[in-house]
N, C-alpha and C positions, 0 to 999 in steps of 0.2 A: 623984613628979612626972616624974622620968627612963622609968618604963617607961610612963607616959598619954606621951608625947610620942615616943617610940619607937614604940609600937603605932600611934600616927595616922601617923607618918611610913612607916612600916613599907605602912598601910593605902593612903596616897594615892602608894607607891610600887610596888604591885600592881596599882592602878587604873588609874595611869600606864604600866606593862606592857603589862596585858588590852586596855588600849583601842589602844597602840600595833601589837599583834599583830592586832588584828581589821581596822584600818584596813590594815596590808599585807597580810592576806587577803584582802582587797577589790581591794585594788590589783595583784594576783597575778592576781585572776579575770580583771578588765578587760585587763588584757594578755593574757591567754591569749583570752580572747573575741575580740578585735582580731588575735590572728596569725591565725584561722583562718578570716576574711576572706578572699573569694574578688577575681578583677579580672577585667572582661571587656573587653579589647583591640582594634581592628580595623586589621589592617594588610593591604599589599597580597603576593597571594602571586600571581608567573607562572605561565598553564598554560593548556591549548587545550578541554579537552572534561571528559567525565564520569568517564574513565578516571584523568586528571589528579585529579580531586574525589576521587575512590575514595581514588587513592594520597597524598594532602595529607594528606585526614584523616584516613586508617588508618594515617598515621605517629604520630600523637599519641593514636592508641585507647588506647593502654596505659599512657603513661606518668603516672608519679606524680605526682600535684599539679596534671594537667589533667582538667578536670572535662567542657568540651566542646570541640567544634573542628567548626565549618562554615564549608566556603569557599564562596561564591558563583561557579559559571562565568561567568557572562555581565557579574561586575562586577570580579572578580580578590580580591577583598576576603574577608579570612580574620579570623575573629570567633573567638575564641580566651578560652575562662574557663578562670583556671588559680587557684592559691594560689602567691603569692608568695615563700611561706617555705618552699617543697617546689620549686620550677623557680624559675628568671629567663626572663623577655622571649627577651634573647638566644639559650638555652640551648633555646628552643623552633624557633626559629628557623633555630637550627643541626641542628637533627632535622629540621625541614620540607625545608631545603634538603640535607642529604645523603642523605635519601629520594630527592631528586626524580630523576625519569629525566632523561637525557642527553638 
């Protein structure tokens, strides 16, 4: 009787394993799927002409974690898709402006 009551518990203690393993590898994926979400932003950037556009955007051509970057001349307004969890807001911002010409 002690080893039937063993092996079941034995059994619905592997069960209780397997199934808790598979539900955090779910929940593993779901988070990984959600950091690598992108955000597309629009704030305003100062500047006069097309030279300005040039050098806005070809400050953020490279860097890691922005995906695009177009400023509008004629509205001032800078549309910016980046990943979150590779730049911040800020940190792009502070690239835009120590770009910018004098």
């Amino acid at each position: 009787m002690k080893k039937i009551v063993f092996k079941v518990g034995l059994a619905c203690f592997l069960a209780f394993v397997s199934t808790n393993t598979f539900a955090m590898e779910n929940n593993k994926e779901v988070t990984i799927a959600s950091k690598s979400e992108t955000k597309t932003v629009t704030f305003k950037v100062f500047g006069n002409c097309g030279m300005c556009k040039k050098t806005i955007e070809e400050s953020l051509k490279d860097v890691k974690g922005v995906d695009n970057a177009n400023w509008n001349v004629d509205s001032k307004m800078m549309e910016v898709t980046f990943n979150e969890d590779k730049i911040s807001l800020d940190e792009i911002k502070k690239i835009i402006q120590t770009d910018a010409p004098d």
